[in-house]
C-alpha positions, 0 to 999 in steps of 0.5 A, spaced: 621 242 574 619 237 578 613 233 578 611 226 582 615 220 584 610 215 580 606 215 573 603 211 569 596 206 568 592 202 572 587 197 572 585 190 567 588 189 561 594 195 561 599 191 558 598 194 552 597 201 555 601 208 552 599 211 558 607 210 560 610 213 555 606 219 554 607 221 561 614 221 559 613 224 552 609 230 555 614 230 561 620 231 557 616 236 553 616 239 560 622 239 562 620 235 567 624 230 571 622 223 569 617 219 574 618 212 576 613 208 571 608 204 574 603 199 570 598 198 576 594 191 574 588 191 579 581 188 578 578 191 584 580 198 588 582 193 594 588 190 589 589 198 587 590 201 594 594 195 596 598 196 591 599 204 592 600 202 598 607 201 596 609 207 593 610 212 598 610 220 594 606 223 589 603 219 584 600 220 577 595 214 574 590 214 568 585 209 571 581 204 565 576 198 567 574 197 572 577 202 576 573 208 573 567 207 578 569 205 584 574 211 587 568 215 587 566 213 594 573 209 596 577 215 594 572 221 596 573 222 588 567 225 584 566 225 577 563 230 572 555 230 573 552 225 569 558 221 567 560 219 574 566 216 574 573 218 572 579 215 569 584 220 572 586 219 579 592 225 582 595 223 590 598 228 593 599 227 600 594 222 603 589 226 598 586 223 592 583 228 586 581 226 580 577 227 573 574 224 567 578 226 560 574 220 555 569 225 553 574 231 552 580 227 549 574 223 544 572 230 541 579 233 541 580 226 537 575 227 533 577 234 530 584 232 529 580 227 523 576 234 520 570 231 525 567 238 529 561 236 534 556 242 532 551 240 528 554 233 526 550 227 528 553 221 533 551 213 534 553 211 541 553 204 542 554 202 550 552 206 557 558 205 560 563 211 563 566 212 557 560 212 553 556 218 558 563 222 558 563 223 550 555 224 550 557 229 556 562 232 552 560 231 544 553 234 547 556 240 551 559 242 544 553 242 540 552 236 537 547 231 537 546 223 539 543 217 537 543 212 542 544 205 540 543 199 545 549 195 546 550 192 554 547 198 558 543 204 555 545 210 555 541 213 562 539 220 561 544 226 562 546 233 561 545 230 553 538 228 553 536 235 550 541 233 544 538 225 542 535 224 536 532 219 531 536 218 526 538 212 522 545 215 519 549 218 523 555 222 521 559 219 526 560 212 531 563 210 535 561 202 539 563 203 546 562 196 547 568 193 544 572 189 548 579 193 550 586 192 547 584 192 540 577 188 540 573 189 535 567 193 534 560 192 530 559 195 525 554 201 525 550 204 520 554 212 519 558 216 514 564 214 518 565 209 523 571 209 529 574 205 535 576 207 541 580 201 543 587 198 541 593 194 542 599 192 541 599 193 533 596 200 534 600 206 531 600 213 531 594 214 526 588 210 529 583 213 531 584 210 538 591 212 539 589 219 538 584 219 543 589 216 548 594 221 547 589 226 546 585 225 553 592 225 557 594 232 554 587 233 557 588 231 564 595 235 564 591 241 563 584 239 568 589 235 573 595 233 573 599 240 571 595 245 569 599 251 572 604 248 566 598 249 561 600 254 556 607 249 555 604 243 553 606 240 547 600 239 542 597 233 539 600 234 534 608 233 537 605 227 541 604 223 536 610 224 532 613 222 539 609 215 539 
């Protein structure tokens, strides 16, 4: 089968980044022709169209900081209610598309560790794009929400009828570690995990698992999901790292 000219990462720091590999994991999976691999280092959305500028056909990309918001209004690309923001980007032609996966893959992760959001009870610390994603997905799956206050609040969303005062959560997650492996703060929950890694991260942290999770999410919403129905399971991803 035949897929796009290019795949790969976009954004700051990336050099650590298994999106590359995982475009090519599920490709293969696929059978689909291997795409070029692009690592896209960009600050700001003018070094990112710059840059694809360049690369002339179809273009695959998982987006991280700080391009999550701004292809929105450059782009014309909107993200889910609430979240507003998207961490996948598909050009096809001189047309942009795109989604945000965060919030599924972070469930999906959370459920290949025994970790199911229906009446469970997550601490959210941060606001961000990544933060609003998981409240709007975690919620949307009958889970509740304790907001912790970290660099931004968590702004009211589709979640707001899922927030609670708690003080223990079941789960938690500090969405304000810095990327590429920093650390977090510990909060006070019955299990605690990181949505950020580096270099040294295997197949088994957390972090790994949401990232490979939330690309086979964006197989399925955006970049493949004619192809749904033969993509491998998390499961086989992983073992592939």
């Amino acid at each position: 089968m035949k897929g796009p000219k290019f795949w790969g990462i976009a954004g700051n720091p990336i050099a650590h980044s298994l999106t590359p590999k995982l475009f090519s994991i599920v490709g293969s999976k696929l059978g689909i022709e291997q795409a070029e691999q692009v690592y896209i280092e960009a600050n700001s959305i003018e070094e990112f169209e710059f840059q694809t500028s360049d690369l002339e056909g179809e273009l695959w990309l998982s987006c991280t900081a700080p391009l999550k918001h701004s292809p929105q209004e450059r782009l014309d690309v909107k993200g889910p209610d609430g979240v507003n923001a998207i961490n996948q980007l598909r050009r096809s032609g001189n047309q942009w598309s795109g989604t945000s996966t965060d919030g599924y893959g972070f469930v999906s992760a959370c459920r290949h560790i025994g970790v199911d959001p229906a009446g469970k009870v997550l601490g959210i610390r941060g606001g961000g794009s990544a933060a609003r994603a998981i409240a709007a997905a975690w919620s949307a799956e009958g889970g509740l929400i304790i907001p912790v206050q970290g660099r931004r609040e968590l702004v009211s969303g589709p979640w707001e009828g899922s927030i609670v005062n708690s003080s223990v959560a079941d789960l938690a997650v500090d969405l304000d570690a810095e990327p590429a492996g920093g650390p977090s703060i510990e909060m006070n929950s019955k299990i605690q995990v990181s949505i950020s890694y580096g270099f040294e991260a295997s197949s088994d942290d957390f972090a790994v698992v949401m990232v490979a999770a939330q690309h086979l999410e964006a197989w399925k919403r955006l970049f493949a999901p004619l192809w749904r129905e033969g993509l491998p399971s998390l499961e086989e991803v992983l073992s592939s790292l």
